[in-house]
C-alpha positions in Angstrom: 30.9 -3.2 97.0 32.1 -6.3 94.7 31.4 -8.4 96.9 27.7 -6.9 97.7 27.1 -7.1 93.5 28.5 -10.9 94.0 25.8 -12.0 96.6 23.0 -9.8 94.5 24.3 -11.8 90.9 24.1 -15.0 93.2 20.6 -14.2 94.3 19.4 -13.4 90.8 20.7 -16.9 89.9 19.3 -18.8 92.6 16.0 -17.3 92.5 15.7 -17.5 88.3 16.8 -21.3 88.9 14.1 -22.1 90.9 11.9 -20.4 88.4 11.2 -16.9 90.0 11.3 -14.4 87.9 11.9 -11.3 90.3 14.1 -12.6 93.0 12.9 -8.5 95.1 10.3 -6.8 94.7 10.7 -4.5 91.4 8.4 -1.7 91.3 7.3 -1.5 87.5 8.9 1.4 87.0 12.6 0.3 87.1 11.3 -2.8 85.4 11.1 -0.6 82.3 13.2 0.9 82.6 15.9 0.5 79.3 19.3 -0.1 79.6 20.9 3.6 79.3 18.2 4.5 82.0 19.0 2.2 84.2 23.1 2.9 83.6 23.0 6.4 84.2 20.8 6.3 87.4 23.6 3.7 88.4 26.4 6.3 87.1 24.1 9.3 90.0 24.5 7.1 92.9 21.8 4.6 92.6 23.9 1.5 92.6 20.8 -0.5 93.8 19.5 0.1 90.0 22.0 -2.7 89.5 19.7 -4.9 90.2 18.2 -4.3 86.9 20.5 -5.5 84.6 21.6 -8.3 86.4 18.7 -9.9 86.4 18.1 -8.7 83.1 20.9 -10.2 81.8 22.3 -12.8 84.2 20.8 -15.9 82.1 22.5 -14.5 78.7 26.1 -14.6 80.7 25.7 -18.3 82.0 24.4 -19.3 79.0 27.9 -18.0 77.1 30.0 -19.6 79.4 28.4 -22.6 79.7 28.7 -22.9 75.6 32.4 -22.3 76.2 32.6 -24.4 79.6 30.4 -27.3 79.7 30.2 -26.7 83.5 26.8 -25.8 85.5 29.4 -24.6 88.4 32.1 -22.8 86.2 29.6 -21.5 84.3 27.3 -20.3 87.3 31.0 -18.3 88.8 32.0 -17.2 85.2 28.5 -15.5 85.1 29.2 -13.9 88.6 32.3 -12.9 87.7 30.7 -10.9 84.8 28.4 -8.3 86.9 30.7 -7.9 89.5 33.3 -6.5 86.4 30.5 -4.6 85.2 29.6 -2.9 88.7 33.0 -2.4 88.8 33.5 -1.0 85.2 30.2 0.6 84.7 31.0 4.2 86.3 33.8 4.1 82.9 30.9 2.6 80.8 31.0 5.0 78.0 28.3 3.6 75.2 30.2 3.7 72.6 29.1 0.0 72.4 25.8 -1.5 73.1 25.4 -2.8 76.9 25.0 -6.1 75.8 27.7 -6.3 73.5 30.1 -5.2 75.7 28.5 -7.6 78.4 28.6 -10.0 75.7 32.9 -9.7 75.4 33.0 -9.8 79.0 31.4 -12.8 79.4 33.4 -14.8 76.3 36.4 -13.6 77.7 36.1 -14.8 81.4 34.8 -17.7 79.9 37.9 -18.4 77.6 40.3 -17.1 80.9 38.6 -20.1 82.9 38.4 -22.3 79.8 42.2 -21.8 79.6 42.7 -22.5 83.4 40.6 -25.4 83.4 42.3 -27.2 80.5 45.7 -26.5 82.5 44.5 -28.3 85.5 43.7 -31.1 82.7 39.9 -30.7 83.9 37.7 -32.5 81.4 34.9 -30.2 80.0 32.1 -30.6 78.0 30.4 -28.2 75.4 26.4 -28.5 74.4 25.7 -26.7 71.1 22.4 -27.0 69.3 21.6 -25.7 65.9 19.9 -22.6 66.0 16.5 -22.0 65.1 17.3 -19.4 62.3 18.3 -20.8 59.0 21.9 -20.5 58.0 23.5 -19.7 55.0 26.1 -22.7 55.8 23.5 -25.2 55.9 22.3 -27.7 58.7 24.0 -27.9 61.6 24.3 -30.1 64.4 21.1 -30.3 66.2 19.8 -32.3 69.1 15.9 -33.3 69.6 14.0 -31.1 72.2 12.2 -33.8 72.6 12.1 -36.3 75.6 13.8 -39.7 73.7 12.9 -43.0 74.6 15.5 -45.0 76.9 17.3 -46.7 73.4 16.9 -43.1 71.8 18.5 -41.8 74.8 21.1 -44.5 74.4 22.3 -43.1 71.0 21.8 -39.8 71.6 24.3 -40.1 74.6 26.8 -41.5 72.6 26.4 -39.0 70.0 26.2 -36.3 72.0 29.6 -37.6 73.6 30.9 -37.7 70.7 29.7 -33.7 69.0 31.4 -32.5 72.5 34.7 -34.1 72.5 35.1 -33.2 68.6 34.2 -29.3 69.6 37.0 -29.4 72.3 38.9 -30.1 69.4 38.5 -27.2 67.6 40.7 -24.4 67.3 39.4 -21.9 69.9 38.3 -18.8 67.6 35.8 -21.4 65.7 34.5 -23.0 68.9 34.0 -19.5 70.3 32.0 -18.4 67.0 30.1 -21.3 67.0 29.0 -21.0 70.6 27.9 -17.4 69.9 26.0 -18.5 67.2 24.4 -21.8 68.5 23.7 -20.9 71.9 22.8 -17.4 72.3 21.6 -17.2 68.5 23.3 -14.6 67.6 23.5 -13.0 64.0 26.4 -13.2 62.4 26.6 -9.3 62.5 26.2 -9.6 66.1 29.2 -11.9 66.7 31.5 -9.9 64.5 31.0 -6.7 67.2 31.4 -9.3 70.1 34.5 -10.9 68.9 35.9 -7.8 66.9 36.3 -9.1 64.1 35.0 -9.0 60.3 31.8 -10.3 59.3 33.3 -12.5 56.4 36.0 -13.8 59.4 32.8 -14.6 61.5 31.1 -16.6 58.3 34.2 -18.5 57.6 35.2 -19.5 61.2 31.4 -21.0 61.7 31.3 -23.0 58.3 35.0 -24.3 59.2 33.9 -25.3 62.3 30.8 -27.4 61.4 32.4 -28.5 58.0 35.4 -30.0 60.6 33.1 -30.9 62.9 31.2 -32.9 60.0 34.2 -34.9 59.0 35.1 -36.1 62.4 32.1 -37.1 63.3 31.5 -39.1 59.9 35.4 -40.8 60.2 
């Protein structure tokens, strides 16, 4: 059965890569279905309602590990790994969180359990983090142009970007995590407390550490 949730997951990916939307037909009716709809026909037998969520959600999961990874591959199997431990988990799945926060600390933790394996194999890794569109109380980030740069803008941005990456490999893990929370996925600061388990004013401080560090190694 894992290993049937492992090829759909795949699918999803490949499929959502290419720019498909709806790797199988959906019928519009499981399409809207919500989240506790879909669990609980899943919970009666209808394990094919999987489908659902993981193509609901599949792009949320890579993009998490990929904040923590730096890796289109490692982040691409960390975001496998994640559906085929919630088809395994979900029959358990009790509510008492939201479905995507608990997909949420899934995904950060496979992601720091391959982060951790990685960096033990000496594998070198890189991190993308852009400032979010939503203001912060911390002030400016870093932030990286959408737009397409010229070759010499490309140049400099290379370097700089270089640079952010190898500073936020630096970091203590708990601010890098925080900060990829926030940065990538957008996430309030509410949000990230419930993901990481931790207090709001934790979540606040580990984010302005993190950039305020981030700040002074990149200005040294």
């Amino acid at each position: 059965m894992a290993e049937k949730c492992r090829r759909m997951v795949f699918l999803c990916m490949v499929h959502e890569r290419a720019g498909t939307i709806n790797p199988v037909p959906m019928s519009n009716h499981n399409d809207k279905l919500t989240d506790a709809e879909a669990i609980a026909r899943f919970k009666a037998g209808d394990h094919g309602v999987f489908r659902v969520l993981a193509e609901r959600y599949n792009t949320r999961a890579y993009q998490i590990a990929y904040g923590v990874l730096g890796n289109k591959e490692d982040a691409e199997e960390v975001a496998q790994d994640v559906f085929v431990r919630i088809y395994k988990a979900l029959p358990k799945f009790r509510g008492d969180a939201e479905f995507t926060t608990w997909m949420y600390r899934i995904a950060m933790n496979l992601a720091r359990n391959k982060y951790r394996w990685n960096k033990s194999r000496g594998a070198k890794k890189n991190i993308s983090i852009e400032k979010t569109q939503e203001s912060d109380e911390s002030g400016p980030g870093i932030q990286v142009s959408a737009s397409e740069p010229s070759p010499d803008e490309q140049a400099v941005l290379s370097e700089f970007e270089k640079d952010v990456m190898q500073e936020i490999e630096n970091l203590p893990p708990l601010y890098r995590e925080a900060l990829v929370l926030r940065n990538v996925e957008e996430m309030s600061y509410e949000r990230i407390a419930r993901v990481l388990g931790c207090k709001l004013g934790t979540i606040k401080s580990r984010i302005a550490r993190a950039r305020e560090e981030l700040r002074k190694r990149l200005e040294a």
